[in-house]
C-alpha positions, 0 to 999 in steps of 0.5 A: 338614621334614615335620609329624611325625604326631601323634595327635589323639585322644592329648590330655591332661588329666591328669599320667598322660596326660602320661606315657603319651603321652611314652612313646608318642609317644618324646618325650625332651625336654620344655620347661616354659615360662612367659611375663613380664609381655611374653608372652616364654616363658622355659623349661627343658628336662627330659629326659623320664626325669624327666618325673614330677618334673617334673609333680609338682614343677615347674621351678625358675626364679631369678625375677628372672633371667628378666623381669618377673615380679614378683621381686626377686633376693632372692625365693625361686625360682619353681617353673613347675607343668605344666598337663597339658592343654598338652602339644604336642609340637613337629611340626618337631622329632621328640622335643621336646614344650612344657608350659605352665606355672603360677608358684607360690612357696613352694607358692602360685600367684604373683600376677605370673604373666599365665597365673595372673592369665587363670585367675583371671578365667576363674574369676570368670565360670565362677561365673556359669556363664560360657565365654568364648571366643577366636580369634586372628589373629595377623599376622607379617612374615618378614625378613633382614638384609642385610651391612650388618645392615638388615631387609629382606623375606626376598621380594625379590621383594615390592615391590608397592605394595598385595600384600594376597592377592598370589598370586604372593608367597604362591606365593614362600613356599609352602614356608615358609607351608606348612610352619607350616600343616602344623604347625597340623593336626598339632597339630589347630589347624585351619589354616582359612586362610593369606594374605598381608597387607597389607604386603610380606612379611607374613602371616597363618595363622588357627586355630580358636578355643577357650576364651579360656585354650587360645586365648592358651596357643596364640598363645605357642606360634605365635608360638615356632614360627614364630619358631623356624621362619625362624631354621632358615632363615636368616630372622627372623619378627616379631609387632612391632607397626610394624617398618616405618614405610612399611608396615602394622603386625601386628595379634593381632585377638581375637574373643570369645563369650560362652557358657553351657549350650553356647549362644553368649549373643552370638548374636541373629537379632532383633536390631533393630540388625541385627548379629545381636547380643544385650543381653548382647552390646551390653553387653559392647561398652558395656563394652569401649568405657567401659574402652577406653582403660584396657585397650589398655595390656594390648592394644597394650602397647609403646611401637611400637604406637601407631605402628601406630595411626595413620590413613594409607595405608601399603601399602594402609591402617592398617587398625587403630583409632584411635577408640572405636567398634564397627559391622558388617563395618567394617574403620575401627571398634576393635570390628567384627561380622564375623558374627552372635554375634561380636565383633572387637577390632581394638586387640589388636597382636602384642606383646600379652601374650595372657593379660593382653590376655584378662582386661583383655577379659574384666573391661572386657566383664563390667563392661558386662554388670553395669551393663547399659551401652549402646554407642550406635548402631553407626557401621557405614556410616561410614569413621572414617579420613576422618569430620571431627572435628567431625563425630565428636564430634557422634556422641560418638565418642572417641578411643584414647590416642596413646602408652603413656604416656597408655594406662597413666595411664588404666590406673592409674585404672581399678578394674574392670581393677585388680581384675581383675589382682589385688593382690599382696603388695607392689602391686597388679598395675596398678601393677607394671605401670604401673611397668615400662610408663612406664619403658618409655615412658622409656627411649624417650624419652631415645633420639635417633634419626636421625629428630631428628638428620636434622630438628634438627641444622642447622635452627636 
């Protein structure tokens, strides 16, 4: 199906422009869509012969029906409070339209809403006079089952041992790939660059960046629509960190700028390290590194994505970090400088709630800044994946948590990332988080899975 053609001038800002573009553009039905503690977006469709109601009043949800949120079944209702700037009609369904939403009950925002927790944080460095902002590169498979209900590739013609920019595999979903960048312009993302990735039937479709709270407002629309887009035909899309053993794990890289006054704070031509960095920048790196195994609970926040983080050669390589480490344009480094001005957090996977990944950044980077903390030496020119242990811990280099388990224990003692979620009226959101996360860890701990079975059964 053809993008329907949106007008890009027509954005919204306001409530009224909400209701004059619902008119125009004859859309009759809105979503108004809010995300858990896990980025699952949860909505209700309102026609839009209420679309005033809606605005004014909100949504009204039964909290505790719809995930990890915070509620309790005796909890009064959430009420999801439209942020107009958000409005998106849907390209590939003429008539729908989507309306990011805040969470408030009883008239006050809700402390368990991520997208409430992301605004606060964005608020904290807007008082500094602060923008940060973010790209995302969010990388998905496209799968079927077979009748015998396996996943396999939707290509089976996919079979190459490393298809990383495989043109003939990108040529075989054309019409699919297409479709979704299609979709992109017409929303006015700025589709840049659609390839295939480095595991068979995985791609990547890269957007434009924007500021930090646009830029994870549109991952969870990406992810819904390219979701939403292989079901029509058949197929499934996954952000999964690992689905597949054998192959490469999906990444959600953040790159991140800091920027004040319209001028990117990041950027530094005289930069003696030559990146092309700032103090400012080398700072927020020292942050991120001294917080990094706290936060990647928020960045690589599943049980699956530490099976992502792993040194091996699956189709071509793990090409995700494994040590705490920051250099140039070094695909074995968590922290990589693709360009001048910018920096690459390669921890961040697709199961990432992009809003708490983004405050978890954005405190772990501030604190860096306000204590002036010193990355050490960038490692640009070493291949992490093969360095020697000992050799790694001459240059002090660490090393990321193995599980979530261990991830979350370090989240728990972490105060900078403490505040930055915020306290609510019963815990604080760390701990909630932490809660839910090693029950998490838990459940999967008590599954036998074939693998045990196949190793254990009869050895002894």
């Amino acid at each position: 199906m053809e993008p329907t053609a949106i007008d890009l001038d027509a954005t919204a800002t306001t409530a009224d422009d909400v209701v004059r573009l619902v008119a125009q553009q004859g859309i009759e039905y809105l979503f108004a869509q809010f995300v858990d503690m896990h980025g699952k977006p949860s909505a209700k469709l309102v026609p839009a012969s209420h679309i005033e109601d809606l605005l004014e009043d909100g949504a009204g949800f039964a909290g505790f029906a719809a995930g990890d949120i915070g509620q309790r079944p005796n909890d009064p209702d959430l009420i999801a409070i439209p942020d107009p700037a958000t409005y998106t009609p849907l390209p590939w369904r003429p008539g729908i339209a989507r309306l990011a939403c805040d969470v408030t009950v009883e008239g006050e925002p809700w402390p368990y809403c991520p997208r409430t927790i992301l605004r606060n944080q964005i608020a904290r460095a807007a008082e500094l006079g602060y923008e940060l902002k973010l790209g995302a590169e969010l990388e998905y498979f496209l799968l079927r089952r077979t009748e015998d209900g396996r996943l396999v590739v939707a290509d089976p013609l996919d079979t190459q041992g490393q298809p990383c920019y495989d043109m003939r595999a990108l040529t075989r979903s054309l019409d699919f790939v297409t479709e979704v960048a299609g979709n992109l312009d017409a929303l006015g993302w700025d589709n840049y660059a659609t390839d295939h990735e480095d595991a068979n039937g995985q791609f990547e479709q890269n957007f434009d960046y924007a500021d930090a709270l646009t830029t994870c407002d549109r991952a969870i629309f990406f992810r819904y629509m390219v979701e939403s887009l292989a079901q029509q035909r058949g197929l499934i899309a996954t952000f999964m960190p690992k689905p597949f053993a054998h192959l490469t794990g999906n990444g959600c890289h953040f790159h991140v700028s800091l920027w004040k006054d319209g001028e990117n704070l990041f950027g530094d031509n005289g930069d003696t390290r030559g990146l092309g960095l700032s103090p400012a920048a080398y700072n927020f790196i020292g942050g991120l590194k001294e917080h990094a195994c706290a936060y990647i609970a928020l960045t690589a926040p599943s049980v699956n994505s530490y099976k992502r983080l792993v040194v091996g050669s699956q189709s071509g390589s793990a090409w995700a970090p494994i040590y705490i480490s920051y250099g140039a344009n070094n695909r074995t480094q968590m922290l990589r400088v693709p360009a001048p001005g910018r920096i690459e957090d390669r921890t961040v996977d697709g199961s990432c709630n992009p809003y708490l990944g983004a405050t978890a950044m954005i405190a772990a980077g501030f604190d860096g800044i306000e204590r002036g903390l010193e990355p050490g030496e960038p490692t640009s020119e070493l291949n992490l994946h093969e360095l020697p242990a000992m050799r790694r811990e001459e240059l002090g280099i660490g090393v990321l948590p193995e599980n979530l388990l261990d991830a979350t224990r370090a989240l728990a003692e972490d105060d900078v990332l403490r505040r930055a979620l915020g306290a609510c009226a019963r815990e604080d959101y760390v701990d909630y988080y932490v809660g839910v996360k090693q029950a998490e860890w838990a459940e999967a701990q008590n599954q036998i899975t074939a693998w045990e079975l196949e190793r254990y059964l009869q050895l002894f």
